[in-house]
C-alpha positions as CSV (number, residue, x, y, z in Angstrom):
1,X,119.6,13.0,-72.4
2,X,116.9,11.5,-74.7
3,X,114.8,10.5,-71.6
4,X,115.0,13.6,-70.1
5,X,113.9,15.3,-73.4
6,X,111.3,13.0,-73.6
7,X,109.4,13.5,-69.5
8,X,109.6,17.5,-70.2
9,X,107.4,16.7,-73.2
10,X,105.5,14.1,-71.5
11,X,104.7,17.0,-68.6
12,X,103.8,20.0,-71.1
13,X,101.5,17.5,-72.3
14,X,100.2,17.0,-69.2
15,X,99.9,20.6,-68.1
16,X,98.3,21.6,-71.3
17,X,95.4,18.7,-71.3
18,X,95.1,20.3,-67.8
19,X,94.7,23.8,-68.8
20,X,92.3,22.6,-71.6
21,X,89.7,21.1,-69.0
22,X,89.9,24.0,-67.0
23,X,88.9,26.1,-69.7
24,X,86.1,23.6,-71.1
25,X,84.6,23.4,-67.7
26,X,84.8,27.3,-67.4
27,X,83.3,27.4,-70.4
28,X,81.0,25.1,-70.3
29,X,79.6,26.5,-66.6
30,X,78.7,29.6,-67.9
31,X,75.0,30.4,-67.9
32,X,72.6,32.8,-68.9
33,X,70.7,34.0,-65.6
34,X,68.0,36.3,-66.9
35,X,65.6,36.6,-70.3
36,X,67.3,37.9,-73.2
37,X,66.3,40.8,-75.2
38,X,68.6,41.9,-78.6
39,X,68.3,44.6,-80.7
40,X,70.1,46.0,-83.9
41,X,69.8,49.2,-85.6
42,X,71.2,53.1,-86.1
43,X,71.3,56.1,-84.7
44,X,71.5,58.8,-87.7
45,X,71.8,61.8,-85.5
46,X,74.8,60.2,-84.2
47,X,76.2,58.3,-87.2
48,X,76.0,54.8,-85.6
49,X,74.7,51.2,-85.9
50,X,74.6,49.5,-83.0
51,X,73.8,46.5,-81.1
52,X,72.0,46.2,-77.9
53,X,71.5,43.4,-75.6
54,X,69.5,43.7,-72.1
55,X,68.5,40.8,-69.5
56,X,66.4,40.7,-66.7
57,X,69.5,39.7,-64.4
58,X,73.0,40.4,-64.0
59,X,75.0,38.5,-66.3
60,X,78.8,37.4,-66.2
61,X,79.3,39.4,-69.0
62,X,78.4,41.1,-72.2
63,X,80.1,42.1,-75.9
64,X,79.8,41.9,-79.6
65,X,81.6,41.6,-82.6
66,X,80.1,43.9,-85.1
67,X,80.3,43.8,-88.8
68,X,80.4,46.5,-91.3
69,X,80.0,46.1,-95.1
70,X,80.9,50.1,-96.4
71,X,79.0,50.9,-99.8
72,X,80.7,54.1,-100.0
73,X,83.2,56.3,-97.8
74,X,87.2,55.5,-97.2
75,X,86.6,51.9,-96.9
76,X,83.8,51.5,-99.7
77,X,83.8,47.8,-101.0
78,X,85.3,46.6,-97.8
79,X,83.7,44.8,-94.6
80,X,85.3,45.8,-91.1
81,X,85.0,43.8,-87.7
82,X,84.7,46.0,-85.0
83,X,84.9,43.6,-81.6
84,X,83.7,45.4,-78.6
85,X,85.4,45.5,-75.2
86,X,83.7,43.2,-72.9
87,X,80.9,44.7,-69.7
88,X,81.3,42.7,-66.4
89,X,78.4,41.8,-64.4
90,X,75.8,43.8,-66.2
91,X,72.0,43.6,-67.1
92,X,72.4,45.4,-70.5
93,X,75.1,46.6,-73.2
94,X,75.2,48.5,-76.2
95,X,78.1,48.4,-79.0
96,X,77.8,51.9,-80.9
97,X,80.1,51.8,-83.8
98,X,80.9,55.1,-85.1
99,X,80.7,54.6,-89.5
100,X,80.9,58.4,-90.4
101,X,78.8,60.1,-93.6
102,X,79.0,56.3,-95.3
103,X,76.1,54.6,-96.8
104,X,76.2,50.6,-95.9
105,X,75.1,47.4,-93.6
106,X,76.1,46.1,-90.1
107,X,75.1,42.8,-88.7
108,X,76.3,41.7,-85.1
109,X,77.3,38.7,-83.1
110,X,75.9,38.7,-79.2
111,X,77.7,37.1,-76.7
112,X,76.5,36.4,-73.3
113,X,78.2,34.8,-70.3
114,X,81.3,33.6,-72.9
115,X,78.8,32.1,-75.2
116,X,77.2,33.5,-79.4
117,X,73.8,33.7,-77.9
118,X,72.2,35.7,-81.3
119,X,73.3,36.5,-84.4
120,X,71.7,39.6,-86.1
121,X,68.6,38.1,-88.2
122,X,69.5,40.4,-91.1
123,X,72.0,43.1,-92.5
124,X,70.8,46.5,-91.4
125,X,71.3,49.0,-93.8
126,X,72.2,52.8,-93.3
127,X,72.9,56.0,-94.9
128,X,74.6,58.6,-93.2
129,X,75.8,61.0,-96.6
């Protein structure tokens, strides 16, 4: 009984170091094909910040993960993530996040191909009241 116990942990070892490499190497394959362009900012009219990226080729894929710090509003004193859906086998994205009549900052993570490529050089600050 012991050694039975024993090989099944043996092969979930196995099949997780396994499933570890695969996901290093896919990982670790992914490139960037094109020249990368990032932008941050806000779109008043619409009461949005958003990030931007754009490449001069396809890429694998495309998302964020966005940051709000709220001055004032529902959520005043408080930051939110707001992680966008990922874009397939695009040249450019754009992660709108809607933050309302709310005076605060967003910053943004930019991921390309699987990989943090840019991280927003600054809080961008807004006010929407």
């Amino acid at each position: 009984m012991r050694k039975s116990i024993i090989r099944k942990i043996i092969a979930i070892v196995a099949v997780a170091a396994v499933l570890l490499t695969c996901a290093f190497a896919l990982t670790a394959s992914a490139a960037v094909k094109g020249n990368l362009t990032f932008y941050h900012g806000v779109v008043p009219t619409a009461k949005t910040t958003n990030g931007v990226t754009l490449s001069t080729a396809t890429e694998n894929n495309m998302y964020f993960m966005g940051y709000v710090k709220y001055d004032t509003g529902t959520y005043a004193g408080q930051t939110k993530t707001y992680p966008s859906p990922v874009a397939t086998n695009v040249a450019g994205a754009e992660w709108p996040i809607y933050v309302g009549a709310t005076k605060g900052s967003s910053l943004f993570d930019y991921y390309v191909d699987s990989a943090k490529r840019h991280t927003s050089t600054a809080w961008w600050n807004f006010d929407f009241r």
